[in-house]
Structures are given as structure tokens and as C-alpha cells.
Rosetta silent file (secondary structure, phi, psi, omega in degrees, C-alpha in Angstrom):
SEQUENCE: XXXXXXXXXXXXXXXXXXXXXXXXXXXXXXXXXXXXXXXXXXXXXXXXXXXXXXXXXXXXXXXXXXXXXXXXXXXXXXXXXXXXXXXXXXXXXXXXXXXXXXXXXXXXXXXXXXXXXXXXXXXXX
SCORE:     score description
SCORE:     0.000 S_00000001
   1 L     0.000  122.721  166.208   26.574   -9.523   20.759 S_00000001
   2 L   -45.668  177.255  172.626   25.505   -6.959   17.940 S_00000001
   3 L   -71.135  145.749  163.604   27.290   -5.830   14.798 S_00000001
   4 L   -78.178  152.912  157.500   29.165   -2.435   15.718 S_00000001
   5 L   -85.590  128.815  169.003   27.399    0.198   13.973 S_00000001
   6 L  -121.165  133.317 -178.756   29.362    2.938   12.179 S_00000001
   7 E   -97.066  122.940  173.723   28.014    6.527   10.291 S_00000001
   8 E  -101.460  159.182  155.341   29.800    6.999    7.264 S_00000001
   9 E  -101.531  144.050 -162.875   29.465   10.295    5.134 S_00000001
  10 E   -91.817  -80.410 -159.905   28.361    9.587    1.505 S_00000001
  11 E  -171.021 -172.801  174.044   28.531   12.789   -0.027 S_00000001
  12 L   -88.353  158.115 -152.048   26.868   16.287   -0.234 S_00000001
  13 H   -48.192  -55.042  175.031   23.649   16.953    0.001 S_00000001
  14 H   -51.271   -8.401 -176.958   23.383   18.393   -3.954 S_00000001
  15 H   -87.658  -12.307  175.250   24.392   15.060   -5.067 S_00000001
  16 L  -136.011   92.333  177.834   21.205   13.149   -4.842 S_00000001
  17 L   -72.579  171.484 -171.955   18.304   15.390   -6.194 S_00000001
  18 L   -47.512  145.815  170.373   14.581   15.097   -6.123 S_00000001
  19 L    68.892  -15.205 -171.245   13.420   11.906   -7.782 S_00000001
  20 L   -82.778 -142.143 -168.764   17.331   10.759   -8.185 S_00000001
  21 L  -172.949  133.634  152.261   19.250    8.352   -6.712 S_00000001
  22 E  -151.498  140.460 -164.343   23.146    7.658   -5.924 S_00000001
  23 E   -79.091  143.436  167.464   24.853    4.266   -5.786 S_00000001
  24 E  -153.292  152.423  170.074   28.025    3.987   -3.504 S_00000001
  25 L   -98.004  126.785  137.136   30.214    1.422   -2.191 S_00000001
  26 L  -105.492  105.260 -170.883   30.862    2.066    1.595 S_00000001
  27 L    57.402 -121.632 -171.604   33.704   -0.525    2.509 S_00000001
  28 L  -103.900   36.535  179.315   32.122   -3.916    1.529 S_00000001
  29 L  -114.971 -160.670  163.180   28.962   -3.347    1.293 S_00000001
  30 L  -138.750  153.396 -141.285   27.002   -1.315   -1.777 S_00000001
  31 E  -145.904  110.604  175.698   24.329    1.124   -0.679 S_00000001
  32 E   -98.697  107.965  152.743   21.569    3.284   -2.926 S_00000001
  33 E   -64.936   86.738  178.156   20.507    6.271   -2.023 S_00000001
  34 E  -145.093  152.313  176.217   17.229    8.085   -2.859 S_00000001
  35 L   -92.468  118.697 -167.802   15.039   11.112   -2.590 S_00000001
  36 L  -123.351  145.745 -176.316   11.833   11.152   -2.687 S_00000001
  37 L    21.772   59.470  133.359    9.238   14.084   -1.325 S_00000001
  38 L    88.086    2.867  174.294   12.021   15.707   -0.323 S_00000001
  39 L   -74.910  170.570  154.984   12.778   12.513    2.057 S_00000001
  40 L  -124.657  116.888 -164.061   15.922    9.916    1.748 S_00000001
  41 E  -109.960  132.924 -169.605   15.631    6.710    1.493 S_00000001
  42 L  -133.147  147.993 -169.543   18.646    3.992    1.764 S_00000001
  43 L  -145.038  133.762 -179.942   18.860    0.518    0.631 S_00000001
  44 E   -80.802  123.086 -164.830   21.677   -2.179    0.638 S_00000001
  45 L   -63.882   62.304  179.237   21.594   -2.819   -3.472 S_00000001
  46 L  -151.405  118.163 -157.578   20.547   -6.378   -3.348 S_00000001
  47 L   -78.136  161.270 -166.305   17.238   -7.439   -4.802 S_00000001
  48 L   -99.685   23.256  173.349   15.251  -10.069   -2.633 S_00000001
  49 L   -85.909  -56.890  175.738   14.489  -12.199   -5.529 S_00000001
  50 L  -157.795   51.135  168.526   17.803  -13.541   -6.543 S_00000001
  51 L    45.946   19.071  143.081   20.200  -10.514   -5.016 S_00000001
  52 L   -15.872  144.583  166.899   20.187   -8.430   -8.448 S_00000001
  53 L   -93.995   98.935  177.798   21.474   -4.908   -8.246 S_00000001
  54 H   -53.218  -34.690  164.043   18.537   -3.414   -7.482 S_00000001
  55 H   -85.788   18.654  158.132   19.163    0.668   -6.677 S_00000001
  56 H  -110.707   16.771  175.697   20.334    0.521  -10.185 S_00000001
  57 L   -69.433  170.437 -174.181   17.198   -0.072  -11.570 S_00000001
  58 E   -71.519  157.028 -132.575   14.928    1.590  -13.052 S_00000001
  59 E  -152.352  126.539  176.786   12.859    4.589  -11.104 S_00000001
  60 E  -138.855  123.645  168.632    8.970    4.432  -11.891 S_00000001
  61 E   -65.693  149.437  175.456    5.562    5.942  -10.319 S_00000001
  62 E   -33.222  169.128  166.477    3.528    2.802   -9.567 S_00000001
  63 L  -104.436   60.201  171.099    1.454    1.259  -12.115 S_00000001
  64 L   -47.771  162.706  155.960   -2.491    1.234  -11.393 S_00000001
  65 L  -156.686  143.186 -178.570   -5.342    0.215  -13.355 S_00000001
  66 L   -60.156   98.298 -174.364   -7.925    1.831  -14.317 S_00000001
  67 E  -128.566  121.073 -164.138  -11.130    0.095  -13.406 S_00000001
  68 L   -49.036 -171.520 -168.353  -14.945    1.637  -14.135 S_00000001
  69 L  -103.214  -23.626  164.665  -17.816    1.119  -11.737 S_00000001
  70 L  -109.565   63.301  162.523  -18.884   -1.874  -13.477 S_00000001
  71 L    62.541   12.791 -170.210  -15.685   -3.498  -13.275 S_00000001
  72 L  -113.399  141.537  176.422  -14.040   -3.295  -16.507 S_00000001
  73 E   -61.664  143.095 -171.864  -10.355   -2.237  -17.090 S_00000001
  74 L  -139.717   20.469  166.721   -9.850    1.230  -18.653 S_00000001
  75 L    96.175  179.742 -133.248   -6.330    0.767  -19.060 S_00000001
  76 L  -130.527  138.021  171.567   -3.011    1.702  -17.240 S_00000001
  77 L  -139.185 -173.874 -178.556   -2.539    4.722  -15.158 S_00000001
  78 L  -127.620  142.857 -143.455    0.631    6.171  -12.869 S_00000001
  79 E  -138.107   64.941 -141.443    0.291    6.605   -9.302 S_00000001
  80 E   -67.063  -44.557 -153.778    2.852    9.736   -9.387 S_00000001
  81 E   -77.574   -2.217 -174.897    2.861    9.818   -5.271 S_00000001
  82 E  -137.467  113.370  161.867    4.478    5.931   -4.933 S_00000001
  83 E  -115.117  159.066 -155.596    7.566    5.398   -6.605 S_00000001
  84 E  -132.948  149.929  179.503    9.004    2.165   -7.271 S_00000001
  85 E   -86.500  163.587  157.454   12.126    1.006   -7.562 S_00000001
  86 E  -146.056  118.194 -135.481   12.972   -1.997  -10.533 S_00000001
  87 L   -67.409  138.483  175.112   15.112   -4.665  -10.219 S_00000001
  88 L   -74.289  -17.016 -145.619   17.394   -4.969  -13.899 S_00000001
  89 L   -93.551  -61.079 -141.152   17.486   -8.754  -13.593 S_00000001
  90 L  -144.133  -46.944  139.726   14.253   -9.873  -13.352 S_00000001
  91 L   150.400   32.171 -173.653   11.845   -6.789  -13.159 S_00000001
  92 L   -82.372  138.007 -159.163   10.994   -7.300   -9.504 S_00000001
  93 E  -124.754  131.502  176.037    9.891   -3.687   -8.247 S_00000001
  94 E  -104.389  154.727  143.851    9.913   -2.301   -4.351 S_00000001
  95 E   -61.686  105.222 -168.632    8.340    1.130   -2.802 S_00000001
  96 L   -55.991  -15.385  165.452   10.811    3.396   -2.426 S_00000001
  97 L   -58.843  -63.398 -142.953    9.052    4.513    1.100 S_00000001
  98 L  -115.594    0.946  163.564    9.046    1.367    2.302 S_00000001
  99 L   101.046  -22.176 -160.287   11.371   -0.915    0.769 S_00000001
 100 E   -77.566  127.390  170.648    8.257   -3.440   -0.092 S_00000001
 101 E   -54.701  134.161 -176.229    7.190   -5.659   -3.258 S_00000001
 102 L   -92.862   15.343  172.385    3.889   -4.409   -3.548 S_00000001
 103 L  -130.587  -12.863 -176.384    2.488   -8.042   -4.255 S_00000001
 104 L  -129.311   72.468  169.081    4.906   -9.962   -1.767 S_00000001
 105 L   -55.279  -39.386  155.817    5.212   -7.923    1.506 S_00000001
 106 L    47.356 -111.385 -173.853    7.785  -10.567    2.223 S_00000001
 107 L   -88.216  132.767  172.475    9.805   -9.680   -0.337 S_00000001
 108 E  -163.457  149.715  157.605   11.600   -6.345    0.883 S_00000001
 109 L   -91.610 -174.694 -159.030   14.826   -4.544    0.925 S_00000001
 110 L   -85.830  109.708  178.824   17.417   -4.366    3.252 S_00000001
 111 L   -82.236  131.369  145.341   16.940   -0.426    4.686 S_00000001
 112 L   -90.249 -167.709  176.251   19.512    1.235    5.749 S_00000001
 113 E   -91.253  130.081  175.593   19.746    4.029    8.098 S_00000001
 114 E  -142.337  157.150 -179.781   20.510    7.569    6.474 S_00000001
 115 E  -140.508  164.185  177.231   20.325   11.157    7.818 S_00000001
 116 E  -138.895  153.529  176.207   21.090   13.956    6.284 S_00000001
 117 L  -119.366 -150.528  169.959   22.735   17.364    7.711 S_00000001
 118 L  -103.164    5.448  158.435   24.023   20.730    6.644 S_00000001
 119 L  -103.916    7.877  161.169   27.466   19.081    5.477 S_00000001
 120 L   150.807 -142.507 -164.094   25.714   16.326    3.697 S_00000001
 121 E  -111.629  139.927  170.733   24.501   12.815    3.840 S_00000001
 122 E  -142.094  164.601  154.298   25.385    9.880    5.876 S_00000001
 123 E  -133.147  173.409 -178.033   24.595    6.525    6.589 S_00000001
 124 E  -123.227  111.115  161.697   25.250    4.119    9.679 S_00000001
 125 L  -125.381    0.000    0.000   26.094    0.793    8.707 S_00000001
């Protein structure tokens, strides 16, 4: 038999701006919240490495490298359109689209569901 599902409301809308994030405990679990290209993305805050809290980590555009046509590195660039999340513990970093270690597809977080409306934000856990 499933889990019941339930939709909780979070908070208002203004509370998690472009590029932020907001952390909340709903009952026992803890749940990060963030917007990105004008999207919302939800996560339960427990990295898949060694269950760090991860949606208090640090908020980065990817990390590229530069590399010339004959194959030599030209250095470190930022990939502005994929931002990654990064784990405090251990520095393990997910896509905030898609939840995913971008070297361990794997490794991913736990999504949750979130919508958002005109009296705010919710999620169903």
C-alpha cells in the first residue's frame, strides 16, 4: 500500500527569489526549496554521499573547462545556465534541474514535488 501523500504550504511566493533558496522543516522531514529560471525546484536536504545537509550548501553555476582545438586546457569557466547545488560536508555537488551528480548519475537527490500558486508555495510530501 503507498505512503499517503499530503500538500503542505511552505510559505509565500516572495520568500524564495531568483537564484535563492529556502530550507524548511515540514513535520519530520527537512525540505529545500529553490528557484531557478524562474522554475522551483524541491529537494529532501540529504546528500547521497553520506546524508549531509545538502540544500544548505553552497549555490554555484557549473564549472567547465576550457579546452582549445588542439586539446589543451585554457582554464576554468562558469556555465551560468546549470546551477549546482554543494554539499557542506564533503563538496559533493547536484543540478539543481535535475537533482543529479554530474559525474555519478546514480548519485541524486530525493525530489520532491512543489507547485506554486497565487497564495504561495507548496509541497506534497
Amino acid at each position: 500500500m503507498p505512503a499517503a501523500t499530503q500538500k503542505a504550504y511552505v510559505c509565500a511566493s516572495d520568500r524564495v527569489p531568483e537564484g535563492g533558496r529556502l530550507v524548511v522543516d515540514i513535520g519530520d522531514a527537512t525540505i529545500g526549496i529553490f528557484r531557478f529560471e524562474g522554475n522551483l525546484y524541491a529537494y529532501h536536504n540529504i546528500c547521497a554521499h553520506q546524508g549531509g545537509p545538502v540544500c544548505q550548501g553552497t549555490l554555484i553555476p557549473r564549472v567547465t573547462e576550457k579546452i582549445d582545438a588542439g586539446g589543451e586546457s585554457q582554464g576554468f569557466d562558469f556555465d551560468r545556465s546549470s546551477l549546482h547545488i554543494v554539499c557542506p560536508w564533503h563538496g559533493f555537488e547536484y543540478d539543481i534541474k535535475t537533482g543529479e551528480h554530474p559525474g555519478r548519475r546514480a548519485a541524486r537527490l530525493i525530489r520532491v514535488p512543489v507547485e506554486e500558486n497565487h497564495d504561495g508555495i507548496y509541497v506534497t510530501l
